[in-house]
C-alpha positions as CSV (number, residue, x, y, z in Angstrom):
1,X,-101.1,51.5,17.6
2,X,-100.6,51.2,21.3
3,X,-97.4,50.5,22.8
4,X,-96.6,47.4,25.6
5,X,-95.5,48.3,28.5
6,X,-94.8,46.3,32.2
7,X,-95.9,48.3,35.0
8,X,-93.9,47.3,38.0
9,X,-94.4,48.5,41.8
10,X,-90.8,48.7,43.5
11,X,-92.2,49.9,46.6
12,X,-90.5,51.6,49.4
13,X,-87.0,51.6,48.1
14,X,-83.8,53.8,49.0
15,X,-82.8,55.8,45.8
16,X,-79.7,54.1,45.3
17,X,-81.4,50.9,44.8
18,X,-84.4,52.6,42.3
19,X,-81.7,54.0,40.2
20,X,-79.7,51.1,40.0
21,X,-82.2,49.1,38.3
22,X,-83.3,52.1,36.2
23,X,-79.8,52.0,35.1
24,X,-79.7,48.5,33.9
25,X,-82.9,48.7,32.4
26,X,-82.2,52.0,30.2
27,X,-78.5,49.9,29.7
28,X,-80.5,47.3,28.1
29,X,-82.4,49.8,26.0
30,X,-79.3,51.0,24.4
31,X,-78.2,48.1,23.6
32,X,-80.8,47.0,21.7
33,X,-80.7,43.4,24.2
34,X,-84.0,44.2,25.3
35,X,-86.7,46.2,23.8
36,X,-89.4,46.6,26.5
37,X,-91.1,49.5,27.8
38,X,-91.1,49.9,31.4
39,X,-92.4,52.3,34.2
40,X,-91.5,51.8,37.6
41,X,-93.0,53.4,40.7
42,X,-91.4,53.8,44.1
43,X,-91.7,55.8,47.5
44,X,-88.1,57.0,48.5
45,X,-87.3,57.6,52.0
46,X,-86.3,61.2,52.6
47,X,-83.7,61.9,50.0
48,X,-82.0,65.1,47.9
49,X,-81.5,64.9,44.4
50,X,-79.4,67.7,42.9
51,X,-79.8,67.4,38.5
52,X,-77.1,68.7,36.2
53,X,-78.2,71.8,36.6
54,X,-78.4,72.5,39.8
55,X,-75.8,72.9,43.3
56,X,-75.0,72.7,46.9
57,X,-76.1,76.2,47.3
58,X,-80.1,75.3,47.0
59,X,-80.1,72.8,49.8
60,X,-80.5,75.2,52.6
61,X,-80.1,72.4,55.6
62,X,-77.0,71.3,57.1
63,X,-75.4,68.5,57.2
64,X,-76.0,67.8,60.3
65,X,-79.7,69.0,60.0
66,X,-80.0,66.4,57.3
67,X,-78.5,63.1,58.7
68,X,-80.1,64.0,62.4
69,X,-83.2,63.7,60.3
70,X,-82.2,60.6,57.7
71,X,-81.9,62.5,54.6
72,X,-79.9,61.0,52.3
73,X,-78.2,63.6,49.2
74,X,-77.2,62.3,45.7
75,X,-76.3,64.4,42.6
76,X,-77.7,62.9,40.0
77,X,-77.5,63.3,35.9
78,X,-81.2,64.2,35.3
79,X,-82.4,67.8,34.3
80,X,-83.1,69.9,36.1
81,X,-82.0,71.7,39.5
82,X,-82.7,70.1,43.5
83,X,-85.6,68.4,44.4
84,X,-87.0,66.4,47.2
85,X,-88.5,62.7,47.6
86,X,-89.5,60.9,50.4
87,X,-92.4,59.0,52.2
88,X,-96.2,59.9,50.5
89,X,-94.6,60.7,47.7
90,X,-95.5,58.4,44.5
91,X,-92.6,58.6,42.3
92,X,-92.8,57.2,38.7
93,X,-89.6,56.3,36.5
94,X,-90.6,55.2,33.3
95,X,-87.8,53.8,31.2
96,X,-88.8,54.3,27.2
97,X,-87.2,53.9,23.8
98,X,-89.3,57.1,22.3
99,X,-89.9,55.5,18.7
100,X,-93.7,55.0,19.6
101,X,-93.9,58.7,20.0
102,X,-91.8,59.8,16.9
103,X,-88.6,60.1,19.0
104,X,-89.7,63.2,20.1
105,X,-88.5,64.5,23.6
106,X,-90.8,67.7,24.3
107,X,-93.8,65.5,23.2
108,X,-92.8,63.3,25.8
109,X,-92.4,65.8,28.5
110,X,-95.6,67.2,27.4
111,X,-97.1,63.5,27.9
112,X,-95.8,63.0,31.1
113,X,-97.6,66.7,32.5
114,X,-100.6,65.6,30.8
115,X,-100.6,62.1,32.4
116,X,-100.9,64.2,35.5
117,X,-103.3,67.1,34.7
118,X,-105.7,64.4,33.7
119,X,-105.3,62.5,36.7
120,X,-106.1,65.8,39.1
121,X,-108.9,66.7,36.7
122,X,-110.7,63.4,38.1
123,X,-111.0,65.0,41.4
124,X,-111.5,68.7,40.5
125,X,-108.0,69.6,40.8
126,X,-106.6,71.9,38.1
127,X,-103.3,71.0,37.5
128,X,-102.0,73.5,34.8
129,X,-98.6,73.9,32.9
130,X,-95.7,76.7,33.2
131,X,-94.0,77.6,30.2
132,X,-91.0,78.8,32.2
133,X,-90.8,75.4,34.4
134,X,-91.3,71.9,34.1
135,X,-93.8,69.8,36.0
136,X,-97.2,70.4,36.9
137,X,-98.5,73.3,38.8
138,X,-101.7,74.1,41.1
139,X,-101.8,77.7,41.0
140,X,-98.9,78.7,42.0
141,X,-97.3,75.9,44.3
142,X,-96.0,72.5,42.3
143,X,-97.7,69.6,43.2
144,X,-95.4,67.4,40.6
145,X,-91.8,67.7,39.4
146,X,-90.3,66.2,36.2
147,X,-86.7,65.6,35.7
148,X,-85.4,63.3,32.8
149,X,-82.3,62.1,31.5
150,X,-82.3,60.8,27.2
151,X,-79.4,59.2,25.9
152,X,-79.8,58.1,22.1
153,X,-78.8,54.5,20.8
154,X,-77.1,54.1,18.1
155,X,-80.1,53.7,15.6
156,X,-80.6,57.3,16.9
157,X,-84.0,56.6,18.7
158,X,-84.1,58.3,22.4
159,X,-83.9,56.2,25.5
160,X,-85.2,58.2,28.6
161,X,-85.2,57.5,32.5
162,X,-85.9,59.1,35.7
163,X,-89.5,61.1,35.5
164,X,-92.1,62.6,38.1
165,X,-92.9,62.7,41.7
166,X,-96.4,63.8,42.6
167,X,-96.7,64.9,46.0
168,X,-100.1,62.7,47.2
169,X,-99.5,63.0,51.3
170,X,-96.2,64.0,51.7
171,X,-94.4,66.4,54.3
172,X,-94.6,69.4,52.5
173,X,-91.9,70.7,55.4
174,X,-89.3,69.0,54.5
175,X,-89.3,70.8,51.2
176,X,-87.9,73.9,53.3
177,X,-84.6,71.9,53.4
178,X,-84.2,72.9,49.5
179,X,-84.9,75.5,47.0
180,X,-87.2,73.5,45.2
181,X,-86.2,73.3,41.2
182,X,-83.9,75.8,42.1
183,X,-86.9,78.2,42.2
184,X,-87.3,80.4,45.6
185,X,-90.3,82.4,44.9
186,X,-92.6,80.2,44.1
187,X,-94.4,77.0,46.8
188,X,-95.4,73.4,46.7
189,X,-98.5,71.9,47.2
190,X,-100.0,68.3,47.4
191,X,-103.2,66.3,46.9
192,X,-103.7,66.1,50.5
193,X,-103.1,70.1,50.8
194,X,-105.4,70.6,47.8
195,X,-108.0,68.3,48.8
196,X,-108.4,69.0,52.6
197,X,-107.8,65.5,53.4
198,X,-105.4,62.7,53.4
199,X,-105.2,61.6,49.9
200,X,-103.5,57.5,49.8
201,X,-100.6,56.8,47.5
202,X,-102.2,53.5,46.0
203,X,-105.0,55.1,45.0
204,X,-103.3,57.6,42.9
205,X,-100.9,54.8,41.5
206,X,-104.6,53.5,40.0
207,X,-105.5,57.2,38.8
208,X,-102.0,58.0,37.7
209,X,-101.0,54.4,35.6
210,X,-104.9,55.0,34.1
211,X,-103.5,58.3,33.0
212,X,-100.7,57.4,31.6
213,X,-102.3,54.2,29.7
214,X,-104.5,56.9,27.9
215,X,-102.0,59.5,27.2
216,X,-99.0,57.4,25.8
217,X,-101.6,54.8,24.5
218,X,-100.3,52.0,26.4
219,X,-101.4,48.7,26.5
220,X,-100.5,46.1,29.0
């Protein structure tokens, strides 16, 4: 049976503002006031996110590298270790109760990464998993990170919130500001890297959200 969902375009947004109405949407979830499904996507300006697992110690700029260059840092409570967003960069928070997908949290990681393989098979990009590290990978080099946080009502279904960021035509140098993920020997990539070309962030919105209508069986 396929699942509604409201598919909404924040924009250009600072973080701050993106996770504040993540927040209230997830709240609403877990209180049971408001039962639908929702996936967001934004473009952040250039912005650090440190998960729960992760520290100071992988953002390799300084402080005054970072502000010089309008970098803004938040620690946030997703999984998962540092990260980068910022401009070219389509970011997708979907905010889910996980009963349509028997409450289960690995399917729904494993959804997400396949939402995103598909979408890169469409233009001969083989996106592939790694069984040590979330996201998707091209080669070697990570094209997309995942980082989620699940809280469970009190019915005991899963709510879940933050998500991916596919890099489509983003600065790739501004990932040397960070260990990305936390993981130093390893490089990222993007669809503009992989495809020789500028690749446009509304046309991957279309391929991504057509992805992600197929894999989680959505329905508008």
């Amino acid at each position: 049976m396929a699942t509604a969902v409201q598919w909404i375009q924040l924009g250009h947004l600072h973080y701050d503002d993106a996770l504040d109405i993540q927040l209230k949407r997830a709240q609403a979830l877990l209180e049971g006031e408001d039962d639908r499904q929702t996936v967001y996507t934004v473009e952040h300006p250039p912005t650090i996110t440190i998960g729960r697992n992760g520290s100071m110690e992988n953002v390799l700029a300084d402080e005054s590298f970072l502000s010089e260059h309008g970098f803004t840092i938040r620690e946030v409570d997703r999984g998962g270790d540092v990260t980068y967003h910022g401009p070219g960069q389509l970011v997708v928070y979907p905010v889910l109760h996980l009963a349509p997908w028997g409450n289960d949290v690995k399917r729904y990681v494993r959804n997400l990464e396949e939402a995103v393989i598909r979408a890169l098979a469409e233009v001969g990009i083989q996106g592939a998993r790694d069984e040590a590290y979330p996201g998707v990978w091209v080669g070697d080099a990570k094209i997309c990170a995942v980082g989620a946080r699940v809280k469970k009502r009190h019915s005991g279904e899963f709510v879940t919130y933050h998500g991916i960021a596919l890099n489509v035509d983003t600065d790739l140098s501004h990932f040397q500001t960070i260990v990305p993920c936390g993981i130093a020997d390893r490089d990222v990539t993007s669809l503009s890297r992989e495809l020789g070309r500028p690749a446009d962030l509304l046309d991957w919105e279309t391929r991504l959200k057509r992805a992600f209508f197929d894999v989680f069986e959505f329905e508008a």
